[in-house]
C-alpha positions as CSV (number, residue, x, y, z in Angstrom):
1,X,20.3,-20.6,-3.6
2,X,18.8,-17.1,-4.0
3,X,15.0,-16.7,-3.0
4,X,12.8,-14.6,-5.0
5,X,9.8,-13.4,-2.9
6,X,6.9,-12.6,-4.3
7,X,5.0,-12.1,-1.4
8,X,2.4,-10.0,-1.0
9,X,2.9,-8.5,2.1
10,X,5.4,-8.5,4.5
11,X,7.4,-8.3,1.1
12,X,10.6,-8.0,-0.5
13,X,12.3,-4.7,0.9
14,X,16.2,-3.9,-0.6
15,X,19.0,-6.0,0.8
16,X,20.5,-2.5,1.6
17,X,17.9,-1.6,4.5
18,X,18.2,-5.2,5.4
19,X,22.0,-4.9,6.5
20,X,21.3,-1.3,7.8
21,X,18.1,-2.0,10.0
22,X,20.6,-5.5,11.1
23,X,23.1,-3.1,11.9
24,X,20.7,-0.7,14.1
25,X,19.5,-3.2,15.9
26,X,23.1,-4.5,17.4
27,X,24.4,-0.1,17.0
28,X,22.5,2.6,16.6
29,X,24.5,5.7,15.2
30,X,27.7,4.3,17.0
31,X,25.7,5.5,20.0
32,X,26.6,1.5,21.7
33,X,22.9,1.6,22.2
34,X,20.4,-1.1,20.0
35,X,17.4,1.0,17.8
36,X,15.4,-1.4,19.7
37,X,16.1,0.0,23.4
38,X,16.4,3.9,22.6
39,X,14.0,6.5,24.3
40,X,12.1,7.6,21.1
41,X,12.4,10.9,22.6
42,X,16.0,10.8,22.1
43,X,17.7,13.1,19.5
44,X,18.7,10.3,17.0
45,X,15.1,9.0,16.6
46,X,13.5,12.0,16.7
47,X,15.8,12.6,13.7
48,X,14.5,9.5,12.1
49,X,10.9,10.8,12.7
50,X,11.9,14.1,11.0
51,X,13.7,12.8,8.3
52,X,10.9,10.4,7.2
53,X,8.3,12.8,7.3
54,X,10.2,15.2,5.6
55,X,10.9,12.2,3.1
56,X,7.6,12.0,1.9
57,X,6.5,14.7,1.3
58,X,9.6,15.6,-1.1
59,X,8.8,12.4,-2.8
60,X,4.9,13.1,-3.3
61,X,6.1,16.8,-4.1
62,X,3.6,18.4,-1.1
63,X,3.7,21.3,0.6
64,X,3.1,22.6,4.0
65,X,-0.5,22.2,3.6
66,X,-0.1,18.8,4.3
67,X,1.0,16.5,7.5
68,X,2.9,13.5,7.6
69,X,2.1,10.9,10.3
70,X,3.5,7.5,11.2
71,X,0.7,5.3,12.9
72,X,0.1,2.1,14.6
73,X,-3.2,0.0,14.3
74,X,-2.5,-0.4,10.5
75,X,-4.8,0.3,7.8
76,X,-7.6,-1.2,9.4
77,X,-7.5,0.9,11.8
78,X,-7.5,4.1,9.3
79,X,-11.0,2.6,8.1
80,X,-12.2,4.0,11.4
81,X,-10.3,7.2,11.6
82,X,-10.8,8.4,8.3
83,X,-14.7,8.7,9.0
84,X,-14.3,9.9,12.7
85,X,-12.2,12.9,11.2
86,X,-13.9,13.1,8.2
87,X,-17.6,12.4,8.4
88,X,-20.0,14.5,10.6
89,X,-21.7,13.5,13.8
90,X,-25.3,13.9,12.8
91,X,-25.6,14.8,9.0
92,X,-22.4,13.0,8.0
93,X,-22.0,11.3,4.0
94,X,-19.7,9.7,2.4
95,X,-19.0,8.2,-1.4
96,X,-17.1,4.6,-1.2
97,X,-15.8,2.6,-4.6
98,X,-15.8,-1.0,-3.4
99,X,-13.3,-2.8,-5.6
100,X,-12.7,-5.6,-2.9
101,X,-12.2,-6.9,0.0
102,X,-10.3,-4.1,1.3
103,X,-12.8,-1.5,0.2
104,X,-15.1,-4.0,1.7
105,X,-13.4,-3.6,5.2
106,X,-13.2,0.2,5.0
107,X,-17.5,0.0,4.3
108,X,-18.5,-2.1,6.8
109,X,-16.8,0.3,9.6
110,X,-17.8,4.2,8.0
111,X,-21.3,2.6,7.9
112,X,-21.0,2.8,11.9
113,X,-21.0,5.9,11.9
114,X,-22.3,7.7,9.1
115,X,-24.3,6.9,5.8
116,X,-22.2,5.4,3.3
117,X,-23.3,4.7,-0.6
118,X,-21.3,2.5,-2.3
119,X,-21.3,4.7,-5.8
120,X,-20.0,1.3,-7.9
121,X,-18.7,-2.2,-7.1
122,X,-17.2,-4.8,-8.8
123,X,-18.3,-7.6,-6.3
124,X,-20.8,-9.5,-8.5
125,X,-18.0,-10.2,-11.0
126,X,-15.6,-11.5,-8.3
127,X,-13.7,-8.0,-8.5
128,X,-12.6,-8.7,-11.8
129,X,-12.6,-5.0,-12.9
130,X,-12.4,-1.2,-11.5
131,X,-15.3,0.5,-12.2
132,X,-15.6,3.7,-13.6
133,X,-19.4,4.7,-14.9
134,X,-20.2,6.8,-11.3
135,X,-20.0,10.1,-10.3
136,X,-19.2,12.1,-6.6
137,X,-21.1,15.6,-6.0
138,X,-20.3,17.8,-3.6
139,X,-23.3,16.3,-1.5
140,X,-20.8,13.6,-0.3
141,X,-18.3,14.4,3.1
142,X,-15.5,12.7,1.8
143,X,-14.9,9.9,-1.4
144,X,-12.8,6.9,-0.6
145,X,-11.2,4.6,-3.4
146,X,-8.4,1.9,-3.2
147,X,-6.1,2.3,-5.8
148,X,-5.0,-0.9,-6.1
149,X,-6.6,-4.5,-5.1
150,X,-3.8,-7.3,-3.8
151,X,-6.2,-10.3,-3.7
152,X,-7.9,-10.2,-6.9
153,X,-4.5,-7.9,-8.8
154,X,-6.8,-5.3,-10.1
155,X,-5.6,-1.5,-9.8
156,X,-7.1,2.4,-10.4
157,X,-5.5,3.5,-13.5
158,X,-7.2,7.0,-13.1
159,X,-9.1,8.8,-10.5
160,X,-12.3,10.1,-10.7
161,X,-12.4,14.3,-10.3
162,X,-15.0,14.4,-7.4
163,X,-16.6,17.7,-6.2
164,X,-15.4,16.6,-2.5
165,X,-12.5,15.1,-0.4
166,X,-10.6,12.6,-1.9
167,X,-8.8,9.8,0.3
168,X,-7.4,6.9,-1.1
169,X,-5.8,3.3,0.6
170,X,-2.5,3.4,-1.2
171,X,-1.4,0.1,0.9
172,X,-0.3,-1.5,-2.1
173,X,1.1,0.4,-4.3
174,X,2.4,3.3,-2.4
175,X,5.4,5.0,-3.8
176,X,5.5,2.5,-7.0
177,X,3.9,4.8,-9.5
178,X,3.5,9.4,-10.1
179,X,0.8,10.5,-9.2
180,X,-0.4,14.0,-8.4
181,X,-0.6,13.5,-5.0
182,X,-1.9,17.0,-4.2
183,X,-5.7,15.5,-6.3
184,X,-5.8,13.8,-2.7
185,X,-6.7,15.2,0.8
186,X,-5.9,12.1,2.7
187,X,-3.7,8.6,1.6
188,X,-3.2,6.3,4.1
189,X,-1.1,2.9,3.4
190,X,0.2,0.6,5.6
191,X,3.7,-0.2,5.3
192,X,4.3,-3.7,5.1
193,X,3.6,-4.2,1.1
194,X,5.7,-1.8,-0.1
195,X,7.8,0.9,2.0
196,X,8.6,-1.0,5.2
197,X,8.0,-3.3,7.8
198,X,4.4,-4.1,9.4
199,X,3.8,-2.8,12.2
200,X,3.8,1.1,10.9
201,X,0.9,3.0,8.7
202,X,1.5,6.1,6.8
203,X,-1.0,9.0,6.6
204,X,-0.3,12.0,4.6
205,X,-3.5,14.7,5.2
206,X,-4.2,18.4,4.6
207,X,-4.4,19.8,7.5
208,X,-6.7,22.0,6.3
209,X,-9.9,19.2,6.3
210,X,-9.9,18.4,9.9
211,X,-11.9,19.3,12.9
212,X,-14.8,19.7,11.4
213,X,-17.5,16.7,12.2
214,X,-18.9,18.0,15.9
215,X,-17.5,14.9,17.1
216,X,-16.1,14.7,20.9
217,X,-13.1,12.5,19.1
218,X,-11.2,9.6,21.4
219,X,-7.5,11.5,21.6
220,X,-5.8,8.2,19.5
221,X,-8.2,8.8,16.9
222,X,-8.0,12.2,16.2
223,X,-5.1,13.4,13.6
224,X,-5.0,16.5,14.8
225,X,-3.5,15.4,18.4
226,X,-1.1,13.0,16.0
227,X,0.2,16.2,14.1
228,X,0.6,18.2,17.3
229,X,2.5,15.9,18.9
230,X,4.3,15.1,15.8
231,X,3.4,11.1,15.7
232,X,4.5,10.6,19.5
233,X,1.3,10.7,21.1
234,X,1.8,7.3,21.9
235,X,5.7,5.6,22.0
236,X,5.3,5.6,18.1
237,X,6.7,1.8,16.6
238,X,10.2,2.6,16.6
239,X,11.8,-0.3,14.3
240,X,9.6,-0.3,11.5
241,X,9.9,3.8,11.2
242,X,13.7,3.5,11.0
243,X,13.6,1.0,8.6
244,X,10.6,2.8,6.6
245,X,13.3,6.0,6.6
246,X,15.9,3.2,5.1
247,X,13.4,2.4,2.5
248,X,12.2,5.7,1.3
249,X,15.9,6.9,1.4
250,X,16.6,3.8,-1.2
251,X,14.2,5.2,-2.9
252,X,14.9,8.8,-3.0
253,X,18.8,7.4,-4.0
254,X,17.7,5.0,-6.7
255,X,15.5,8.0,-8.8
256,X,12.9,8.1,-6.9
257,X,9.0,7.2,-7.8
258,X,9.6,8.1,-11.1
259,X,12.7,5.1,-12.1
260,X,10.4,2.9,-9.4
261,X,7.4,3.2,-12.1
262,X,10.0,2.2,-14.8
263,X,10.9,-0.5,-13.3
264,X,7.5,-2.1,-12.4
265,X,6.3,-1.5,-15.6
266,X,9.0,-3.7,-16.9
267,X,8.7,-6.3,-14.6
268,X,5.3,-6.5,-15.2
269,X,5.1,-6.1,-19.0
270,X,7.6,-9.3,-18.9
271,X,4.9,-11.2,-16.5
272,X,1.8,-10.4,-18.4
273,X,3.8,-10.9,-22.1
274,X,4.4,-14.6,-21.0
275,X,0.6,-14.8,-19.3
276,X,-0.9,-13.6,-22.7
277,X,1.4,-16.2,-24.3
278,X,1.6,-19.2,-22.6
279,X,-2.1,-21.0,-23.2
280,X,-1.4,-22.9,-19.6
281,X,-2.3,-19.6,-17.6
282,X,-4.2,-17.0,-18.0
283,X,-5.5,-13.6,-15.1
284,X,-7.8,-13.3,-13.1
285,X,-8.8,-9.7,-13.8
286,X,-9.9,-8.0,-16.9
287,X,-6.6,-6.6,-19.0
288,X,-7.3,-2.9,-18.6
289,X,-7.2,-2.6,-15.0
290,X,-4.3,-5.2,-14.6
291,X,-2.1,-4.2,-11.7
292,X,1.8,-3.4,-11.9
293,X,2.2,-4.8,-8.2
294,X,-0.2,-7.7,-7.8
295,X,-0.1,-10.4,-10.9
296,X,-3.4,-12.6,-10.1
297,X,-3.4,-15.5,-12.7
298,X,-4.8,-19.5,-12.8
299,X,-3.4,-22.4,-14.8
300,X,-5.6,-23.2,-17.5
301,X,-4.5,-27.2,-16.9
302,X,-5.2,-28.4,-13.4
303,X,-3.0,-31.2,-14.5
304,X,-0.3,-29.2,-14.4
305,X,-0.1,-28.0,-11.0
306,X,1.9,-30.6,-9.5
307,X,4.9,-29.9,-11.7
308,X,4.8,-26.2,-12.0
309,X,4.7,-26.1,-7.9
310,X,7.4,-28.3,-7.8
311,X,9.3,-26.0,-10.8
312,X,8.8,-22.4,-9.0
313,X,9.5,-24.0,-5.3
314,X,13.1,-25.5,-6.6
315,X,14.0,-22.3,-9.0
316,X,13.7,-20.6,-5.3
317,X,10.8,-18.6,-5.4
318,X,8.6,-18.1,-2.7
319,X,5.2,-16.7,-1.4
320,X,3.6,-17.5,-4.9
321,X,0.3,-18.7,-4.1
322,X,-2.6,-17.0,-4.5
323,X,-4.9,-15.7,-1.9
324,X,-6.6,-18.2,0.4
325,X,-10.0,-16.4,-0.8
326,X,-9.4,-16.6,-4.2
327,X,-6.8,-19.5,-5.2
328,X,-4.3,-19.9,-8.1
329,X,-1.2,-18.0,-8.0
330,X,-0.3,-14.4,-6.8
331,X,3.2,-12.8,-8.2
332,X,3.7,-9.1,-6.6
333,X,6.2,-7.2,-8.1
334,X,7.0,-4.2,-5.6
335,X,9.5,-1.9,-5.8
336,X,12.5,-4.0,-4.6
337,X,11.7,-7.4,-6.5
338,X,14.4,-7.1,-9.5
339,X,13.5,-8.1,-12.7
340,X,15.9,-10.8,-12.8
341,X,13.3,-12.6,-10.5
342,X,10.6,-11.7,-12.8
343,X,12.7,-13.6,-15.3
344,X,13.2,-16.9,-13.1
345,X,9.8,-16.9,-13.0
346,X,8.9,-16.4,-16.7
347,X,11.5,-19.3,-17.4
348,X,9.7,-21.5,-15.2
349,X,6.5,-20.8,-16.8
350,X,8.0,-21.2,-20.1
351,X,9.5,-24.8,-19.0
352,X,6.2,-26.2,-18.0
């Protein structure tokens, strides 16, 4: 039986990098070496490195005033970076949108080492909405938004125009809609929900913005040592930046961000059409910030959970529950998911 993952992360990634990254791993460029055993100083992996850099930034249509960087340490680890780079040593201030409990995570550490206001926040309505009745002057360092929210399936339609930097966790929804990508001086996003494997993080930053906090920076935390050294400070995470490449190359092949978007929005329009139909469910979030990625909805009829968990788990389709924090059920619709598993889905809904 076919699975349909709707995972939220590791996710669904094309069955095409699937049998190419398989195929690495036993031959790497007919070289009778794995991926997995290769110097990353070799020539073929430095030309994955190069490539997938170079990837990006033709897909977020950015120029050379901007660095790509494959990282370890995941986005968590870019809630600390981004102020250590970002946010001066003794006067530093920054503008954060908490929208949840990512946004959360991403507070809690610039608040060690800078002042941080939280400009608006959803939290006392559970994160049901994105708010959007604030302002950023120019007395802020940096402001730092989430575009979109995997737990509670909320995402940023807009962004705000801010009279300061802009950096955005694009985790989630990396790659899956156009944007003007030059509005933003940093993105991070980690790869696992969308472009890759975990175990890699993507940052794309102007190059222009950095070096300017006073701060006597730890070398692994300073993006200006990553760009020298072209993300091989460290031995960078080998696998998941080859099969990141394979992703974004799928991508690039299949009409890049601008067919992904048209396909998300029909996968999701068909999801949310049978939510707003079917009386037995119903979202969690408010309709006008209702994610393309992350579909967050609740039965309406606790009686019926028995036999709509037994319905989905037999049609094949797995990694439906919700988020331990929240409950209910979590459908995310990323860039590889095909609509005909959107449809499986909508015809076990329909059934119940």
């Amino acid at each position: 039986m076919k699975k349909h993952n709707f995972s939220a992360g590791p996710c669904i990634l094309p069955q095409e990098v699937f049998h190419k990254s398989a195929e690495a791993v036993l031959d790497f460029n007919g070289i009778g070496l794995s991926l997995l055993e290769i110097s990353h100083r070799s020539k073929d992996f430095v030309a994955v490195m190069d490539e997938a850099r170079a990837i990006v930034k033709r897909l977020m249509n950015l120029n050379d005033d901007y660095e790509v960087l494959f990282l370890g340490g995941g986005a968590s680890l870019q809630f600390v970076m981004v102020p250590f780079n970002l946010m001066p040593e003794l006067s530093g201030k920054a503008a954060y949108l908490d929208t949840g409990t990512w946004a959360a995570g991403a507070i809690k550490e610039a608040q060690k080492l800078g002042h941080v206001d939280v400009i608006a926040s959803s939290k006392e309505d559970r994160y049901r909405y994105i708010p959007k009745d604030y302002t950023v002057n120019s007395t802020y360092d940096y402001f730092h938004c989430t575009s979109n929210n995997t737990i509670y399936g909320t995402q940023m339609k807009t962004f705000p125009e801010v009279d300061t930097l802009m950096v955005c966790d694009m985790s989630s929804d990396i790659f899956s809609r156009q944007l003007d990508f030059s509005k933003f001086d940093l993105i991070y996003a980690g790869a696992q929900k969308n472009m890759g494997p975990a175990g890699v993080t993507l940052v794309v930053v102007k190059k222009e913005i950095l070096g300017k906090t006073g701060r006597n920076l730890p070398s692994y935390l300073d993006y200006r040592l990553h760009i020298a050294k072209e993300s091989m400070f460290n031995t960078p995470p080998v696998f998941p930046v080859y099969v990141s490449l394979l992703t974004l190359q799928h991508l690039e092949k299949n009409g890049g961000i601008a067919a992904a978007e048209k396909r998300n929005q029909a996968k999701a329009q068909l999801l949310y059409d049978e939510i707003d139909r079917n009386p037995l469910f119903q979202t969690f979030c408010v309709e006008e910030d209702r994610s393309l990625m992350n579909v967050s909805f609740n039965l309406t009829d606790e009686s019926k959970k028995e036999a709509f968990d037994k319905a989905w788990k037999e049609a094949g389709i797995n990694g439906l529950n919700g988020h331990r924090s929240l409950g209910g059920y979590r459908a995310s619709l990323y860039n590889a998911l095909s609509l005909e598993s959107v449809q499986v889905l909508v015809d076990v809904m329909r059934a119940i």
